[in-house]
Every structure is written in C-alpha cells, then in structure tokens.
C-alpha positions in Angstrom: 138.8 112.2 81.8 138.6 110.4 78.1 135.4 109.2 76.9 135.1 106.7 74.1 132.2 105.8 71.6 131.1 102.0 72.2 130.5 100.2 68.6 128.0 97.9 68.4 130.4 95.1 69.0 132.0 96.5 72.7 128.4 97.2 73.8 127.5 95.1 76.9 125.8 97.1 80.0 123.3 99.5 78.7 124.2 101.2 82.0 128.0 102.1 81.5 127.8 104.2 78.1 128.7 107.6 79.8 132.0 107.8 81.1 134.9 106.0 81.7 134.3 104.1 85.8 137.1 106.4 87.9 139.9 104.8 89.0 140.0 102.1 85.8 143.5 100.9 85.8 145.3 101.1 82.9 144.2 99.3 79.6 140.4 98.8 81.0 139.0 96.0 82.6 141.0 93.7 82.1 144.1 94.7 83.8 142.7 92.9 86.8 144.7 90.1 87.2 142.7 87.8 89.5 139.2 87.7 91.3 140.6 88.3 95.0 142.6 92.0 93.2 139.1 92.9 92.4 137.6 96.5 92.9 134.5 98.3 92.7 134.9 101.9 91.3 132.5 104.6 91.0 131.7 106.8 88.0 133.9 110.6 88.7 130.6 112.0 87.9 128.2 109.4 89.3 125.8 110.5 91.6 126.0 110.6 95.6 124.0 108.5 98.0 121.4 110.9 98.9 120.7 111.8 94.7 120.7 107.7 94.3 118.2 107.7 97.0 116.3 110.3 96.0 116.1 108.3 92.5 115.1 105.3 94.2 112.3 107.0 96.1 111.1 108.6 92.9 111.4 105.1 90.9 109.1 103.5 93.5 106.4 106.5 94.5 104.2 106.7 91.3 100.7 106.4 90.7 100.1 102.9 91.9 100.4 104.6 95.6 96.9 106.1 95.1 95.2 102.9 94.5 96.3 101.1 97.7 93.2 101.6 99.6 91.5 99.8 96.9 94.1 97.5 96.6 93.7 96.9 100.6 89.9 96.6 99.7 90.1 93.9 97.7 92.3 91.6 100.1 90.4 93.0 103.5 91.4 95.2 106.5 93.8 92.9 108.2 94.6 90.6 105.3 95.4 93.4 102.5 98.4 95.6 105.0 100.3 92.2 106.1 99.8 91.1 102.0 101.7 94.5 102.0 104.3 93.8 104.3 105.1 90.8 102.8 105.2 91.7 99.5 107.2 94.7 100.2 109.9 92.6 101.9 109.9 90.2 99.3 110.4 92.8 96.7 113.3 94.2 98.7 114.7 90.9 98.7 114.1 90.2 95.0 116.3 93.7 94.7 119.1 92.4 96.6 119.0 89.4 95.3 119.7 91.2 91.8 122.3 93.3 92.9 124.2 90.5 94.9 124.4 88.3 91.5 125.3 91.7 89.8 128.3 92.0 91.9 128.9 88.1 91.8 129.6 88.2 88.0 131.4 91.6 88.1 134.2 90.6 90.5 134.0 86.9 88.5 134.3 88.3 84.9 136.6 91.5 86.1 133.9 94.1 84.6 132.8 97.7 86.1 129.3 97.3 85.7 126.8 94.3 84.8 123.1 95.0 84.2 119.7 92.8 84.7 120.1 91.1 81.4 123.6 90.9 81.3 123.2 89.0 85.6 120.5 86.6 83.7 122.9 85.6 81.0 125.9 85.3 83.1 123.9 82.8 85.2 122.5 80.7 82.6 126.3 80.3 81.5 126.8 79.3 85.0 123.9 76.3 85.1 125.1 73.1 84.7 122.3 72.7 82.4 124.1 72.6 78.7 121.0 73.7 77.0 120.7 76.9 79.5 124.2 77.7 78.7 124.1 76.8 74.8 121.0 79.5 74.9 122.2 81.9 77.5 122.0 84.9 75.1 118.2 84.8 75.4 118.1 85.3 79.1 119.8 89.1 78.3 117.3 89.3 75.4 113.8 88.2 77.0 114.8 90.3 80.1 115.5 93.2 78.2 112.3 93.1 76.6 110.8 92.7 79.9 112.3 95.7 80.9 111.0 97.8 78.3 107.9 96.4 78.0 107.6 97.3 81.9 109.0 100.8 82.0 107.1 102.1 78.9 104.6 100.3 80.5 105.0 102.8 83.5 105.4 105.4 80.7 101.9 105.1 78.9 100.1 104.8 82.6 101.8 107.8 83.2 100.3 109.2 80.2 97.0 108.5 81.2 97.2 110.0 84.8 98.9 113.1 83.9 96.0 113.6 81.4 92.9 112.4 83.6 93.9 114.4 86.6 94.3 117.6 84.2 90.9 117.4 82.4 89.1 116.7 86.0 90.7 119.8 87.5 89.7 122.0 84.4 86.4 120.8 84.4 85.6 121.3 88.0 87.7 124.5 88.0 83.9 127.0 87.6 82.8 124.9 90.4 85.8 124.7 92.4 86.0 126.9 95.8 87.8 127.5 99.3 84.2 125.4 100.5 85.4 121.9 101.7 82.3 120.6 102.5 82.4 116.7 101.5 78.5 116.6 100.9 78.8 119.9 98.1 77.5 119.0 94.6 80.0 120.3 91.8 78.4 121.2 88.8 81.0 119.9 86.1 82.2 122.0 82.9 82.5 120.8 79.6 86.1 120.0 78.6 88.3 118.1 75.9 88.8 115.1 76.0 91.6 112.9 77.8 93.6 112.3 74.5 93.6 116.0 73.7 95.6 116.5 77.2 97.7 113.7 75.9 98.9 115.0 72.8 99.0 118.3 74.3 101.6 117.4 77.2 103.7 115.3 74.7 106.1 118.0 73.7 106.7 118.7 77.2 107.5 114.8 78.3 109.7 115.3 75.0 111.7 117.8 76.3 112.3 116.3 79.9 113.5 113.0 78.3 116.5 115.0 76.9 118.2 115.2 80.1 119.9 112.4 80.0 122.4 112.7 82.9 121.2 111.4 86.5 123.0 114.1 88.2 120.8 116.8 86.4 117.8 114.4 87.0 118.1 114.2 90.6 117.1 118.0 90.7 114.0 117.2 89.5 113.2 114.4 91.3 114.0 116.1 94.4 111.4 118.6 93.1 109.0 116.0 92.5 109.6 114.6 95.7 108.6 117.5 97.6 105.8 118.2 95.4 104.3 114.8 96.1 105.6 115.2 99.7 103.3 118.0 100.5 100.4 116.5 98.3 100.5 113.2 100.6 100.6 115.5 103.9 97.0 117.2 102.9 95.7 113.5 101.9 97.1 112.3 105.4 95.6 115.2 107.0 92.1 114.3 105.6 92.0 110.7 106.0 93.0 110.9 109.3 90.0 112.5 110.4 86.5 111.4 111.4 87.3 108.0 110.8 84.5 105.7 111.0 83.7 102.4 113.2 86.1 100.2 111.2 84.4 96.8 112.8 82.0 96.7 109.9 85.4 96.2 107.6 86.5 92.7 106.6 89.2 91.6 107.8 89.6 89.2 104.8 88.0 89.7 101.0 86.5 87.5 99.2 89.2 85.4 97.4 87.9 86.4 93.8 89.1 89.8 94.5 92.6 89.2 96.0 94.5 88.9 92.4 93.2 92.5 91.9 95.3 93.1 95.1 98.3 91.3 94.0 98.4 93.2 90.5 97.5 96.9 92.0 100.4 96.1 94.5 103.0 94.7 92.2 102.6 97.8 89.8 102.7 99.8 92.9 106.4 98.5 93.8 107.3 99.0 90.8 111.3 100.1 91.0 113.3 96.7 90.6 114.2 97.9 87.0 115.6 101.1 87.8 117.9 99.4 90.5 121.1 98.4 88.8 121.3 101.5 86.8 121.3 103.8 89.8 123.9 102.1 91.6 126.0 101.5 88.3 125.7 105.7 88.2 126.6 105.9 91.5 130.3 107.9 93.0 130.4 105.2 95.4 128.7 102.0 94.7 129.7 100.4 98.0 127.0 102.1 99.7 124.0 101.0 97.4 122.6 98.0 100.1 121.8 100.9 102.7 120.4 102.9 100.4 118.3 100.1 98.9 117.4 99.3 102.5 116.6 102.5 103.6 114.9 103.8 100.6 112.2 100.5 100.3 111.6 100.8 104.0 110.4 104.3 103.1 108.6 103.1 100.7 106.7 100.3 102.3 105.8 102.1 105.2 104.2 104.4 103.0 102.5 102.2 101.5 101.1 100.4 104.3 99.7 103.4 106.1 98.0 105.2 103.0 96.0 102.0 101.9 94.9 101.1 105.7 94.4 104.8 106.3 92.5 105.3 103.1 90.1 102.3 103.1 89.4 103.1 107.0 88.4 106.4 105.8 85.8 105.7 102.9 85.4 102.1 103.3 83.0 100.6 100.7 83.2 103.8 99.0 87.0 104.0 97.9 88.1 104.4 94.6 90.3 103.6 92.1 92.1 106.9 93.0 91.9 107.9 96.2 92.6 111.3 94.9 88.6 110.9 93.7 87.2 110.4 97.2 88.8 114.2 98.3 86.6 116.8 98.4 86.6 119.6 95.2 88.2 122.5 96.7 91.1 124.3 96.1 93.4 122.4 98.3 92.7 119.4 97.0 92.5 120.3 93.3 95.8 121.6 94.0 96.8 117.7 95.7 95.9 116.5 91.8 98.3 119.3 90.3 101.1 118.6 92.9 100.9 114.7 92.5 101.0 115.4 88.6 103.8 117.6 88.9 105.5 114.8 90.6 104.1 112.1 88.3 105.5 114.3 85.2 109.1 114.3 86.4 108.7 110.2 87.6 108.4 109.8 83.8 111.7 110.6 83.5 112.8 108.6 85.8 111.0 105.2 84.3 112.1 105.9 80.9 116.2 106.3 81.7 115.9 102.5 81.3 114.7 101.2 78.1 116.2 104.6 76.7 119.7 103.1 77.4 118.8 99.7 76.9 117.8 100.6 73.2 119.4 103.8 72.3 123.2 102.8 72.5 123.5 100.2 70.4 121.9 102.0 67.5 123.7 105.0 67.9 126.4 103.4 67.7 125.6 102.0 64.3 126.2 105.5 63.0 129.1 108.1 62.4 130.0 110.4 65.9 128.5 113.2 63.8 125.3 111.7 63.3 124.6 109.9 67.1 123.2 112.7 69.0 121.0 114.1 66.3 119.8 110.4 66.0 119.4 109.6 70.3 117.3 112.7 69.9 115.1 111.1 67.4 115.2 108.0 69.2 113.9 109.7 72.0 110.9 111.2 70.5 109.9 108.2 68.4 109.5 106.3 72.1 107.8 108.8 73.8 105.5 109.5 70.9 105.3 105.4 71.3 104.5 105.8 74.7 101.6 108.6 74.4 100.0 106.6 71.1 99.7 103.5 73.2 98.0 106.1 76.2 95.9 107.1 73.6 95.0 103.8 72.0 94.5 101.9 75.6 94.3 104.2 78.2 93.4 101.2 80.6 97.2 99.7 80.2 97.8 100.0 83.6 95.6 96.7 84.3 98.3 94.8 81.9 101.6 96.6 83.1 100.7 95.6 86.6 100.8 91.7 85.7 104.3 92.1 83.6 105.2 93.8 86.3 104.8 90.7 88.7 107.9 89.2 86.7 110.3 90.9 89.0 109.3 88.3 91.4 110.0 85.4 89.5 113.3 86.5 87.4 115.6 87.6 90.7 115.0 83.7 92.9 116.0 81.6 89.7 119.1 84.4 88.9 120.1 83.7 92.2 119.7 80.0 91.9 121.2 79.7 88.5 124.2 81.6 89.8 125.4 79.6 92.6 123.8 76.1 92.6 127.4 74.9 91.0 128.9 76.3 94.2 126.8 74.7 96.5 123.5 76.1 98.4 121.8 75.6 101.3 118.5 73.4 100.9 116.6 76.1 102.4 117.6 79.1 100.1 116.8 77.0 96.8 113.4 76.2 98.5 113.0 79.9 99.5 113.4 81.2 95.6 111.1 78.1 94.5 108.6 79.5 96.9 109.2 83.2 95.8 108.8 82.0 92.0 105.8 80.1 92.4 104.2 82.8 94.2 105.2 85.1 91.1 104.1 82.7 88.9 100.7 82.4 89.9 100.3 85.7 91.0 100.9 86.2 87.7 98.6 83.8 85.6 94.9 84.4 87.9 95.9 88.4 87.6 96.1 87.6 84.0 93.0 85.9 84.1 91.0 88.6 86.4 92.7 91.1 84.0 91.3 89.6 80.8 87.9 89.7 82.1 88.2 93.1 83.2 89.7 94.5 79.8 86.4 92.0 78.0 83.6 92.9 80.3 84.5 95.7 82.3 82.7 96.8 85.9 79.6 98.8 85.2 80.0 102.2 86.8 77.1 105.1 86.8 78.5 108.3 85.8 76.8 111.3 86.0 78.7 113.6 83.4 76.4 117.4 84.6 77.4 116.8 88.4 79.3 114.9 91.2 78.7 115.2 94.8 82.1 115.4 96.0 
C-alpha cells in the first residue's frame, strides 16, 4: 500500500494523514461518480471494533469519574443520578449527532473521512444564511481551537493528578500498613512538592506521546483499562459496605451548588472529541454506532452507580476525590497507583487529537527528510506546554470542565445547519434549540461559579503533620 506526504495545500481531515483508506478506487476520491455510488472504506490498518471500543472507554473514564459523588452532592441524592442520566444520554446523542453529519457530508462531497471542524464548516456552507456560508472557514477554525484548548485541557489536569496522587502515596508511604482501620491517624512524611513530580514524570508522558499509531495504542489502553478496572472493584467493594441511613441525604441541593454539578459532570463525559478520529481509524467504520452505543452505556452506568454509591457512603464528608475518603493502607494506596497507571496512558489517548490537528500541517511545511525529526519536536514542545500550564495553574480542571460544556452546544446547531435546507421536523429543530440553550447556560453560571472559585477559593483546614484517614 502507497503512502503519500499531504502539502499544506491537500491538508483537510487531521484524521486521514496515515495511510491511504483500503479499497480507494482509482485516482482517489474523486472517482466516485455520484452520491447514491458512494462507499465507506476502512483504513487496511485501522483498528477493530473491540481496539475502537477499548479507545472509547479509555477517552471517556479519566479523572472526572472520581469526583461524581461530589458532583452528586452538589445536585442531591435523587436529583444529582437522574442529572446523570440525562446528561449522559444527551451527550450520547450530541455524539451521534456528530457522526451522522460526518457521514452526511462524506457521502455528499465524495471524501473518506471528514472531521469535527471540517462537519462544522461543511454545514455553515450548507445554511441558507450568506454570511454563515461567506465565513464558513471559521467554523473549522473556532472548533479546532476548541478542540485543543479541550484536550490539552484534559492534558494539564492530567498532569496535576498524576502528580498529586504520587506525592500523597510517598508521603504516607512510613505510615502506610496492611491496618484498614478507617478511624487510624497517619502521621504524614515530608515530601517534594507537586511540581517537582511534574517535571519529573514529563520525560515519561514524552515518550508515550511518540506512539502515534492507534493500533499500538490500544495495547495500552487495554492495560489501563484493566488497571483502572481492578482499582474501581476495591473502591466498589468499600463503598458498598456499612452504608449509612441515607434518609438524612437531600434529595435536591441547594440551587447555588448545581452548576458545580453540571461542570464536574461535563468534564467527566468528556470523549466527544476523540469520537471521529476513532472511527475514521477504524478497519470497518460501519460498525462505529454500536460501538458508540455500547461503549457510552458503559460509561454512564458507571458513572451513575460510583457517584450514588459514593455520596451514600460518606455523605457530607465526600471529597473532591473520592480516592481521599479510602482508608491509608496498602490496598488502597495501591487504588491511587493503579488509577495513575491508567490515568498515565489516558493521556495518550486525549492528546492523539490536537497532536494531529496541529502537527500535519506543519510538517508538511518542511522537506520529507526534515518531518519526523520536527513531529518529534512538535510533540515535546506541547507536552512541555501541557506540564508548564500544570505547573502554573494546577487548578485548570475547574476551567476545562466549562470549555468542555461546548460539546453540547456545537453538535444540535451542526445538525441544524446541515439539514434545515432539506427540510426538518419542527420537533428536532426545537430539540437541538433546547440542547443548546441548556449548553449555553450551563455554560455561562459554571463560568460564573468558576470565577468565584478561582478568586476566593473555599477555605479548607489542612493539617500538614497528620490525617485521620
């Protein structure tokens, strides 16, 4: 199978730089005469439905799944798991939504693959608004800013986690025994600091984002999957148990507090970006929906169960991390190292996408000789990007979690934009206009409550010589 170099000029889907689609008929894309002679085609290397799912479970299952019991917390016992439900059909919707448009303009324009800024320009072109389609270029451009804004986004918190769960393992580690007791005071070593663990696991993350083949990936993210896996069956099995009266619980929060539940749980469902470039690597794209199905139902039961579970469990007392609330033994140290472990490889994950949304075109502003010695150095400079932001702001997670809330707004007007000249139902258009607004002012109060968080910050006591655990 040939392979080509794209110029800067033939660049348009950050996700089709590999390899030639299998089964292209002669003389590209284009040799498709009409619409109705249309076919999908896989990549000859792409990657199978279970390494696709695998992907997708990895791109959705980071760190925003410990902080659900908080999240459920700050909506209320019966309020915060059907918020969940909702939310997590709605993002499963938003995701169809993108992939349906997706395939819309590739059977329209005769083209392999089309990504999320390439579906957003497409149906701006496609408005019968002449401004809209005069400026459609900027829909590719503000989405793919978005996009890496987001994932790095995902990148930094990453960062931060990877680092924080590391220094509180080695500082409890003289202190830490086979003695589960949840009422045992752990008498805290002195360690670096956070930043230190930072800088010190950035040559690592630097190496992991040199595998840039999906196939190779999915190793690893089956390895992280496991890993995490086995950490969420010990936090399961401790939860579960001796769970109090939850009648004291309310079944609503107070409504100054549910925007902290909207932005915990949109950075928690947090994979519509990784979506179109895991089915565009996939052998057989035709069986993306199921997996897409499949995979967020996964997901969202997941999610559901460990935030009800976990605020049952510790009530008024959960935390941020409900990782914090386990006791300090050795089995549960070992859930922060697994969850890390996963965590580390998720990074690799989140980063495939502003990688090849950035990377190509500037490669390909330079000699063959040149391009893979400068994708390498690409590739450092972002992740070095990535861990100076961690450093800098190590509380970016409370932003990233409001950019993120974009995914609901984006997908309902894409799907509007693209057929409203074809005729749709009253309903549908009413449906994404309900989905947007929602986004939307999701969006602005978890700003708002953001803001005031970053300015004045919640007190907390700390007490840095020990921690009853």
């Amino acid at each position: 199978m040939s392979t080509r170099r794209l110029r800067s000029e033939d660049y348009n889907d950050y996700s089709s730089t590999d390899v030639t689609p299998e089964g292209s008929p002669p003389g590209g894309m284009n040799g498709f005469a009409h619409p109705e002679s249309y076919q999908r085609f896989g990549e000859t290397n792409g990657t199978t439905w279970y390494q696709t799912l695998i992907h997708l479970l990895k791109g959705n299952v980071g760190t925003g799944l410990l902080g659900l019991p908080l999240a459920v917390k700050n909506a209320g016992i019966l309020l915060g798991p059907l918020s969940l439900l909702v939310m997590g059909i709605v993002a499963v919707h938003c995701m169809s939504i993108l992939v349906k448009c997706a395939h819309h303009f590739c059977r329209r324009f005769q083209k392999q693959f089309v990504d999320y800024g390439g579906a957003v320009m497409y149906g701006l072109e496609s408005t019968p608004v002449s401004w809209l389609r005069t400026h459609a270029i900027w829909g590719r451009r503000v989405v793919g800013l978005f996009l890496i804004i987001t994932q790095l986004g995902f990148c930094c918190v990453y960062f931060v986690f990877l680092a924080d769960n590391l220094r509180q393992v080695v500082s409890a580690a003289n202190g830490t025994t086979n003695d589960c007791s949840p009422n045992r005071t752990v008498i805290l070593t002195s360690t670096m600091d956070s930043r230190l663990y930072m800088l010190s696991l950035l040559p690592f993350v630097v190496l992991l984002t040199f595998i840039q083949n999906l196939r190779v990936l999915s190793i690893f993210s089956m390895l992280a999957n496991m890993a995490m896996f086995v950490s969420l069956v010990v936090i399961y099995q401790y939860i579960v148990r001796d769970i109090p009266d939850p009648r004291d619980l309310p079944l609503a929060a107070a409504w100054k507090t549910y925007p902290l539940f909207f932005g915990t749980a949109i950075f928690a469902f947090e994979g519509i970006g990784v979506v179109l470039p895991l089915e565009n690597k996939m052998k057989n794209p035709r069986q993306f929906p199921v997996i897409l199905y499949v995979g967020m139902t996964i997901v969202t039961i997941l999610y559901i169960s460990l935030g009800v579970l976990g605020y049952l469990r510790f009530g008024a007392d959960i935390q941020a991390s409900i990782t914090l609330n386990l006791p300090n033994c050795w089995l549960y140290q070992a859930v922060k190292l697994l969850f890390s472990f996963g965590i580390f490889f998720t990074y690799a994950v989140q980063f495939y996408v502003p990688a090849e949304i950035i990377i190509p075109p500037l490669v390909a502003r330079v000699s063959e000789r040149w391009g893979w010695v400068i994708n390498l150095l690409l590739r450092v400079a972002l992740v070095s990007v990535t861990c100076a932001l961690a450093v800098l702001i190590p509380r970016l997670d409370i932003v990233i979690s409001l950019s993120s809330a974009l995914a609901l707004i984006f997908p309902p007007l894409l799907e509007i934009a693209t057929y409203y000249s074809e005729g749709m139902h009253p309903i549908v258009i009413i449906k994404d206009i309900a989905i947007s607004v929602f986004g939307f002012l999701g969006f602005v109060v978890g700003t708002y409550e953001a803001v005031v968080e970053l300015v004045a910050p919640t007190a907390t006591v700390v007490n840095t010589t020990a921690v009853m655990v």
